[in-house]
C-alpha positions as a printed NumPy array, in Angstrom:
array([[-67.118,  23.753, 142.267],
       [-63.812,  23.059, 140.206],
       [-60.601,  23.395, 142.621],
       [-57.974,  25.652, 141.473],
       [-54.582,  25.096, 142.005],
       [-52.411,  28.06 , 143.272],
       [-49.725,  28.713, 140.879],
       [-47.815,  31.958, 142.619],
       [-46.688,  30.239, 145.881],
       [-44.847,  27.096, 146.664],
       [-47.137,  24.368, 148.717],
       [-45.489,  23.723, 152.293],
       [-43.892,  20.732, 152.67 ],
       [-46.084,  18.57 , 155.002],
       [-45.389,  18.465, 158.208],
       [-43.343,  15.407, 159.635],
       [-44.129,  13.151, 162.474],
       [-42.205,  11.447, 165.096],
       [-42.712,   8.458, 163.34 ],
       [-40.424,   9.674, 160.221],
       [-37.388,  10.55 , 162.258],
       [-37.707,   6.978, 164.084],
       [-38.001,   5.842, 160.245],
       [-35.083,   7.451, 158.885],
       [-33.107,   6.969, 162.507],
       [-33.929,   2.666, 161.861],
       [-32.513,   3.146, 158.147],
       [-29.137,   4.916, 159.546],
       [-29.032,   2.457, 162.186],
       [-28.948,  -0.69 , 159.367],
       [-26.85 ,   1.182, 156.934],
       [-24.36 ,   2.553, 158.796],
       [-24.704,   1.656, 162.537],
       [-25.357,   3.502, 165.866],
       [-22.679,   6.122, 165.441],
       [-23.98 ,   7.585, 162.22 ],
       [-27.38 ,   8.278, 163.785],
       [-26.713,  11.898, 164.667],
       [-29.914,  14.574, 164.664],
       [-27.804,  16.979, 162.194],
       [-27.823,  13.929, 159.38 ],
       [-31.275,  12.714, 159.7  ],
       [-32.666,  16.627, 159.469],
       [-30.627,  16.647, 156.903],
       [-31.54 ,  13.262, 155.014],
       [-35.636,  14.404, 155.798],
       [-34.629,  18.258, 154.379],
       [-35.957,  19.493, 157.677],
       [-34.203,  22.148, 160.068],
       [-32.519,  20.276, 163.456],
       [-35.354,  22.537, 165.16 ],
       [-38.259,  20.626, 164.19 ],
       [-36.32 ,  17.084, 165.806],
       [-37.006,  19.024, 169.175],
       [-40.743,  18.876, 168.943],
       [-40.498,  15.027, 168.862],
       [-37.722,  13.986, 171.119],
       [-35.837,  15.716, 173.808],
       [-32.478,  14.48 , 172.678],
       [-30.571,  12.06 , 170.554],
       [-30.82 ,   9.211, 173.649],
       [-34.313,   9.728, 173.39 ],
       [-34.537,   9.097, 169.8  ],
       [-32.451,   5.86 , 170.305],
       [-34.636,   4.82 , 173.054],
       [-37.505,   4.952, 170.83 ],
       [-35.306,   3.385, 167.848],
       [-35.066,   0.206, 170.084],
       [-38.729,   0.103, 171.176],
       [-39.671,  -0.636, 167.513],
       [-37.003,  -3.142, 167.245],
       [-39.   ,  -5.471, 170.238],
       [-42.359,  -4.069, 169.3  ],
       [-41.441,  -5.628, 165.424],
       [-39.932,  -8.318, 166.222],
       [-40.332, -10.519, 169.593],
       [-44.082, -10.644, 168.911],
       [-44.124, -11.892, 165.129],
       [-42.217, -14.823, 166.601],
       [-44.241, -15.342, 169.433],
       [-47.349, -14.86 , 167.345],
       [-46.056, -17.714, 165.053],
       [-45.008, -19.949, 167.655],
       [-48.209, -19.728, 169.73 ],
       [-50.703, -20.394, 167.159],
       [-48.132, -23.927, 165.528],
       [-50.355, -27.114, 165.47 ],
       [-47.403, -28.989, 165.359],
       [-44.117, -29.182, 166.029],
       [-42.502, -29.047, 162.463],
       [-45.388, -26.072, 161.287],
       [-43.689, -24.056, 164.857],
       [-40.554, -24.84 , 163.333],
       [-40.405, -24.15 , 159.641],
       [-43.018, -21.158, 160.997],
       [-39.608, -19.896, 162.953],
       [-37.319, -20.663, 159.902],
       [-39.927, -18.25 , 157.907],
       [-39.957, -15.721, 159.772],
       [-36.007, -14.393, 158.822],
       [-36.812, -14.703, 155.527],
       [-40.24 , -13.75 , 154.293],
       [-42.516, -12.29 , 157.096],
       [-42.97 ,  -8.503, 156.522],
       [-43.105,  -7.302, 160.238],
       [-39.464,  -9.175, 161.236],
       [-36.514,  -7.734, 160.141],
       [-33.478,  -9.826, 160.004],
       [-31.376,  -6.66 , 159.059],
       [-32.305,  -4.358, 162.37 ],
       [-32.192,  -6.996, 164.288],
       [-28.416,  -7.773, 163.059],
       [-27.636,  -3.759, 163.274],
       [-28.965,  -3.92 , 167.471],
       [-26.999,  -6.481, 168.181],
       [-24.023,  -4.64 , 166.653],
       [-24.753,  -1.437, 168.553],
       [-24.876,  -3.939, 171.531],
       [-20.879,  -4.664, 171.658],
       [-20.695,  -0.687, 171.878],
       [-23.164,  -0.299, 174.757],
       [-23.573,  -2.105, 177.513],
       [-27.267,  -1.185, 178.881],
       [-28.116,  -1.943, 174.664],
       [-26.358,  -5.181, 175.258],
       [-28.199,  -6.116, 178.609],
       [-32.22 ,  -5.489, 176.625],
       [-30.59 ,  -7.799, 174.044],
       [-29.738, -10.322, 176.414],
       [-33.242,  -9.744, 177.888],
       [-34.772,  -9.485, 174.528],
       [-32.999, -13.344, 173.407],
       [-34.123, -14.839, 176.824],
       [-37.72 , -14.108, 176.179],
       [-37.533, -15.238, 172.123],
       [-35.546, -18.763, 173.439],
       [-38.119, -19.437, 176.165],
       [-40.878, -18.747, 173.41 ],
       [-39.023, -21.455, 171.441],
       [-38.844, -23.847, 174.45 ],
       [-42.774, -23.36 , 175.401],
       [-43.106, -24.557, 171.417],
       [-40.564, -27.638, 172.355],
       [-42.541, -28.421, 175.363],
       [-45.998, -28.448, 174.235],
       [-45.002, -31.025, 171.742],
       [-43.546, -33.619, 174.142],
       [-40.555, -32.253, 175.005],
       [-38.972, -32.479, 178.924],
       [-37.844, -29.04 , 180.03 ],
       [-34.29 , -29.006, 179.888],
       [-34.246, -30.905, 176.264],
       [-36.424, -28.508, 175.289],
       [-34.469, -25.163, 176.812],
       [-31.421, -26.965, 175.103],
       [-33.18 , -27.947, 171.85 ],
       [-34.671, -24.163, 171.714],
       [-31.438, -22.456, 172.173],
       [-29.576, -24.987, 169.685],
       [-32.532, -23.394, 167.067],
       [-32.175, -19.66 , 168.17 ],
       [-28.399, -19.698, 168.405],
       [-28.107, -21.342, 164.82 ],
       [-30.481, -18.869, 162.978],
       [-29.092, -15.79 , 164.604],
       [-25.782, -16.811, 163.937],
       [-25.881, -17.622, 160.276],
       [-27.761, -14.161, 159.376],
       [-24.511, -12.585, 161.583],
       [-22.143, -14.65 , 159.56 ],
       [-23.644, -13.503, 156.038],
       [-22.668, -17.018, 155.226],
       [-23.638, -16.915, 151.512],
       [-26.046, -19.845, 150.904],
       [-29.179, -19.018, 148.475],
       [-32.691, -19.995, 149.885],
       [-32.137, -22.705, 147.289],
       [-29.34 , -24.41 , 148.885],
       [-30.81 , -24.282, 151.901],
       [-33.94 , -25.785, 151.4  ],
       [-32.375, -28.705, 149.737],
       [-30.972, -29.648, 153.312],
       [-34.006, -28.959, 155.532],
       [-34.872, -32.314, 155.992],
       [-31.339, -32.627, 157.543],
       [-31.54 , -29.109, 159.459],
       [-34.855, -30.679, 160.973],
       [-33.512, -33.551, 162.087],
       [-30.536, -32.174, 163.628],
       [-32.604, -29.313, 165.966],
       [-35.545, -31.763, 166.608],
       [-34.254, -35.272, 166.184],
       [-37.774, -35.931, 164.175],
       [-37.964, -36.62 , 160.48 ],
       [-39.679, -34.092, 158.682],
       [-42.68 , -35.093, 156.955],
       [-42.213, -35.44 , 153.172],
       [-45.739, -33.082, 152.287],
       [-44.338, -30.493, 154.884],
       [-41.063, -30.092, 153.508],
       [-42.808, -29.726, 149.86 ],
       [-44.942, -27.394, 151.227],
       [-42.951, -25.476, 152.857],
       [-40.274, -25.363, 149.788],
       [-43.413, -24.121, 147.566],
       [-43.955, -20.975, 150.239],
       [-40.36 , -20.122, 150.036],
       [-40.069, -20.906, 146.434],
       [-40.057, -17.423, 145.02 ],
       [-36.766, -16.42 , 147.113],
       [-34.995, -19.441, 145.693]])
């Protein structure tokens, strides 16, 4: 039987799901920051009524609670996943390095726009701090499984988290090009190991099309 199409009335608009306002509430959040997440905007941005935000959440600190669930559900495990599963020490490492840059579950962004919402509030800043320790000893475990002792490795680990975090904060400017032509030096500086001259091709080839 051929379908019609109804001509006379407008179709309703689907319905929307708690998973759209936590969408649109992560977008604010990395556009514009913590303060700009207000219920009126987002209804507004989704061309909903404020009414239908109360179905989902039970108030705008529920909706950030939820907002910073998805920022550890997306990305402490991608690292840890990449970490755990590192033959080596340099694949654990360039693995890590990969992650900021081309791995579709971590963003480098949202995790920027927490840690700015962080200096504004204090039980945000202590998950953070929580949130770091368990990515640093995830770093260390990779350090120690490859020879390290455990305080070189604790040291080593933080050295490595401190530098990437940092230079995504600083918006420092380098292109993926420039710095891939040091990562032999970047190596050797958080590892003290020379990289392996097939692994740093490699590795240039898989981040090749951001350079």
């Amino acid at each position: 039987m051929t379908s019609l199409r109804v001509r006379t009335v407008e179709p309703a608009i689907p319905t929307l799901g708690k998973a759209d306002w936590i969408g649109a509430a992560l977008n604010c959040l990395v556009s514009e920051g913590v303060e700009a997440v207000q219920i009126t905007r987002l209804a507004k941005a989704l061309g909903v009524t404020r009414g239908s935000f109360y179905w989902h959440f039970t108030d705008r600190q529920n909706l950030l609670d939820c907002v910073l669930d998805e920022w550890r559900a997306a990305n402490l495990p991608v690292i840890e996943q990449e970490l755990a599963k590192a033959a080596s020490l340099s694949e654990g490492i360039l693995a890590f390095f990969a992650i900021w840059e081309i791995n579709p579950q971590f963003s480098a962004h949202l995790d920027h726009a927490v840690r700015d919402w962080a200096r504004l509030d204090e039980g945000v800043l202590d998950i953070v701090r929580r949130e770091d320790a368990q990515r640093i000893g995830t770093i260390a475990e990779l350090f120690q499984r490859f020879g390290f002792e455990e305080d070189e490795a604790e040291v080593r680990a933080r050295v490595l988290y401190f530098a990437q975090v940092g230079y995504h904060a600083m918006d420092f400017g380098d292109s993926i090009k420039q710095r891939l032509a040091r990562l032999e030096h970047y190596y050797l500086s958080f590892t003290g190991q020379e990289l392996d001259n097939n692994e740093a091709e490699r590795f240039r080839q898989l981040m090749g099309d951001l350079s």
